[in-house]
N, C-alpha and C positions, 0 to 999 in steps of 0.2 A: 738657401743656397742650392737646396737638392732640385726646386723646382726650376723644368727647363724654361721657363716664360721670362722669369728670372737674368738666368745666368747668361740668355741673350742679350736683354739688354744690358746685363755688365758689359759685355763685350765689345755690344756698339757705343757704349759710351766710354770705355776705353779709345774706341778708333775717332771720336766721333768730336770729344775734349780736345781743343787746341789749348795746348801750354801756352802759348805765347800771345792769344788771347782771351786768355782764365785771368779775370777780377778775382782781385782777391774779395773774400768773404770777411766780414766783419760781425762774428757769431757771439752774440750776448746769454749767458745763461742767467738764471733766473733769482739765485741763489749764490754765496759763497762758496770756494772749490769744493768739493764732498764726492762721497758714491753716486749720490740721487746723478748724475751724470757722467758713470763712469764709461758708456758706451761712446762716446763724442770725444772723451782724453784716452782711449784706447784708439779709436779713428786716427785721431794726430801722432799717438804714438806710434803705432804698427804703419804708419803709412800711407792708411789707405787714400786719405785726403789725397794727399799728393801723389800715391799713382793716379789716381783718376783727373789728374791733372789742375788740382784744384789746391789756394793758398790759403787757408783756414786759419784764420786769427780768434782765436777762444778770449773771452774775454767773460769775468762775473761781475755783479752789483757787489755793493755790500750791503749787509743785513739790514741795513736799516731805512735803505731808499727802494729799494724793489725794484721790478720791473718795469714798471708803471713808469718811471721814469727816466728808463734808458729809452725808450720807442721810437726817438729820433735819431740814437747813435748807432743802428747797426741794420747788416742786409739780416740776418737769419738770428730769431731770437727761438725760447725755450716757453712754452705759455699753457696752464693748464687749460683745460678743454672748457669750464665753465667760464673764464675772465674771458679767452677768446670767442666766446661766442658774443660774450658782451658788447665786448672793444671792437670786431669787424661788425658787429649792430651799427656802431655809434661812431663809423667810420674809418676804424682803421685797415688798413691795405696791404693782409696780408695773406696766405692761404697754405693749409698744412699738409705738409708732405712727408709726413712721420708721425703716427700718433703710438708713442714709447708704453703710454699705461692704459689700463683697462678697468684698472677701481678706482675709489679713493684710498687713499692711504688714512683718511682722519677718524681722530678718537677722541670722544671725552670721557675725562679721566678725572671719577669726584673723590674730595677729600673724606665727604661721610657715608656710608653704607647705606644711608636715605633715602640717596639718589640713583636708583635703577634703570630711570628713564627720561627721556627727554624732557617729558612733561614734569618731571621730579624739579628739572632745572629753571622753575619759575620766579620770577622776582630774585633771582643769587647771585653773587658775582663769580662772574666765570674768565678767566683768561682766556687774551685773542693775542695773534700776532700783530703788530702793528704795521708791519709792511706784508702782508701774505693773509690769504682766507678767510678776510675780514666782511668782504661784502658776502660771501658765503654764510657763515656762519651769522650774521644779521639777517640772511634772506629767511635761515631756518627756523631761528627765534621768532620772525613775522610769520610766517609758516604757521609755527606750533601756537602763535601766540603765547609766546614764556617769558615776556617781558625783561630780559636776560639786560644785571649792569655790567657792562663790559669793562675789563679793565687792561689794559693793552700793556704787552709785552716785547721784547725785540725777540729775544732766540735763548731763553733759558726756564729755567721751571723753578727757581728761588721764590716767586708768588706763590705756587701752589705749596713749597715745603714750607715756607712762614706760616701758612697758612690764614694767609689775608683773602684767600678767593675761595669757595665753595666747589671748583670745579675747574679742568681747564680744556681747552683745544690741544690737541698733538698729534703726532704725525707717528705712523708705523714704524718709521724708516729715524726718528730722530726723538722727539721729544718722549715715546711711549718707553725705549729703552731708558733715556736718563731716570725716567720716575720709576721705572722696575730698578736699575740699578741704585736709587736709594732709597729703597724700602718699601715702595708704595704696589710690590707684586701683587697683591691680595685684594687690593681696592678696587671698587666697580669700572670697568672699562665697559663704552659703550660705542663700539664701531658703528660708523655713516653707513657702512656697505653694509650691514645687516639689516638696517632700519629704513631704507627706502629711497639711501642718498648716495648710491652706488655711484658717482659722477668719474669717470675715468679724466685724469690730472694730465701729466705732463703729454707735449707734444712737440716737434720741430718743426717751426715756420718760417715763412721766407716772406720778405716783403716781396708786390706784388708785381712790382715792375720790374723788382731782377728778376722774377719766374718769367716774367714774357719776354726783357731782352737777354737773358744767358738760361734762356731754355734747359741747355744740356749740364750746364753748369750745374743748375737747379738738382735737375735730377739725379746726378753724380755725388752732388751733397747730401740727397738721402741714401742714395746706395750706400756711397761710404760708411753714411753713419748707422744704416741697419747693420753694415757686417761690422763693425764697432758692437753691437749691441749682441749681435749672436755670438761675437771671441767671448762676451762680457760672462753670457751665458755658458757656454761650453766650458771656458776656463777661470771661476770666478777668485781663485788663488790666486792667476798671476793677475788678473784685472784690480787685484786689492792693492797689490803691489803698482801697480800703476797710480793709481788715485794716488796713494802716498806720498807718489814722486810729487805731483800735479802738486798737492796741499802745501807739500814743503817746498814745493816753489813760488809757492803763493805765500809763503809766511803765515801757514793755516797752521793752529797746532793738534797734533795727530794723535788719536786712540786710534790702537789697530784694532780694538775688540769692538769699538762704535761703526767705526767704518766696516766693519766684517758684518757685521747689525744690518747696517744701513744697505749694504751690497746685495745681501741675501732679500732683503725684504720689499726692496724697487723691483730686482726681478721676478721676485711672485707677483707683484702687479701689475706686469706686462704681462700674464696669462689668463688667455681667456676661459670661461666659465665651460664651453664644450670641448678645446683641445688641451685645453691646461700649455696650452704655448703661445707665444706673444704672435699676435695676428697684424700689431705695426699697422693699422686701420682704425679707422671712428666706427666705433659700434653706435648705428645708427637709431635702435630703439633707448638708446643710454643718451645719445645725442637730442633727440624730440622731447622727452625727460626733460632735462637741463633748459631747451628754449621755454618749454612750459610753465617750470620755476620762475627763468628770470622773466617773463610775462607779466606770470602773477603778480612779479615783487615789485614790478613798472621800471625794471632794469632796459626794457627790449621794447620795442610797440606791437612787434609784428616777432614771427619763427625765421628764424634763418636759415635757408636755404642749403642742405648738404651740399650743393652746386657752390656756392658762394664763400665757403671755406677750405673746400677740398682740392689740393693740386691733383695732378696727375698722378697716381700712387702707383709706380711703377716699382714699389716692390713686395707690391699685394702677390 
């Protein structure tokens, strides 16, 4: 906001949005209501959506169908940075104009002190999610060659505390808190971002042909949604309180202490490694990374193109 390159074009796309022919946006998140998106329910709350002239319909999956499957129902969806590089490979038509994180959030998290390393996790069964970071986590098992038997889960960590799985997937912001919160603080955690699979996750895209015919549109819906992201950061107390609202009106049910978890730990992942502050950009050597993965895995035929996924980042 301090920068003046910036706060110009706030201005001109204040003058520049006509009300009265602003589409409404039909915005799919990726996930069930939560923090992982509190910069976008802070947007709708405070307004900004709609000073900038813009009708923003929020709309989540549930856990168990993903994203994968709403692709036809909406102009502007929520998509980590490795699916998307995928899915616009293999055709889809969309381009980001917000990129929210800058790590991965994933950890595996084993049941016996054995497993230190990736390579520890050969031939065991490890939990995956069944709708979320499953072609991921299969990319890295062929990777390391760890012959890993997956055993899929929706969104709870009941596998790893029976203890039917050797190990599982989780997330910073979700699964790594439930397993510290029942007992399992002391057990080997083994962060992506330590080990060479730093893939920066979520991002806002827009399908491709509302960016060419509602131009300013387009762009008004990243502004918004960045100053969403910076109240998110500045004020993350009242932004918890917002979520809350969000969840219970979603019929979500609410821990304040998960959601407080969940809030603090998304925005450390929107900070980059040199300013420790969210840069809202595709970090382009973490970018060429990722094509080179899915390559290898014969996910991609070819590199995609920074030109070919990136809108116009008017709040670089």
């Amino acid at each position: 906001m301090k920068n003046l390159k910036y706060i110009i074009t706030l201005l001109l796309l204040l003058v520049s949005v006509n009300v009265a022919q602003s589409k409404r946006i039909k915005f799919t998140l990726q996930w069930t209501a939560q923090s992982q998106f509190v910069g976008y329910y802070v947007a709708q709350e405070l307004g900004y959506y709609k000073n900038l002239g813009l009708d923003v319909e929020i709309n989540h999956v549930s856990s168990s169908t993903g994203i994968n499957n709403h692709l036809n129902d909406c102009d502007a969806l929520t998509l980590k940075l490795y699916d998307a590089i995928s899915l616009i490979s293999n055709g889809l038509d969309v381009v980001n104009i917000l990129q929210t994180s800058q790590h991965s959030s994933l950890v595996v998290v084993a049941r016996h002190n054995d497993i230190k390393s990736l390579s520890d996790l050969k031939g065991r069964k490890v939990g995956i999610w069944s709708a979320s970071f499953r072609e991921l986590a299969e990319g890295i098992s062929q990777d390391k060659g760890l012959d890993i038997e997956w055993v899929p889960f929706v969104q709870n960590i009941n596998l790893f505390i029976s203890g039917a799985i050797d190990a599982t997937f989780a997330a910073r912001y979700g699964e790594e808190y439930q397993l510290r919160m029942s007992g399992f603080e002391n057990n080997p955690y083994i962060y992506l971002s330590d080990i060479g699979y730093d893939f920066p996750e979520d991002g806002l895209y827009i399908k491709a042909d509302f960016y060419k015919k509602y131009p300013n549109q387009a762009k008004a819906f990243a502004v918004a949604s960045r100053m969403g992201w910076e109240w998110a950061q500045q004020h993350p107390d009242k932004a918890l309180e917002i979520v809350i609202k969000v969840m219970e009106r979603e019929h979500i049910p609410v821990s304040r202490r998960y959601q407080k978890w969940m809030l603090e730990q998304i925005l450390k992942l929107q900070c980059d490694e040199k300013t420790n502050k969210p840069s809202f950009d595709i970090d382009i050597q973490k970018f060429n990374q990722i094509n080179q993965f899915l390559i290898k895995r014969g996910a991609i035929n070819k590199p995609l193109s920074i030109d070919k996924i990136k809108g116009t980042h008017i709040c670089k």
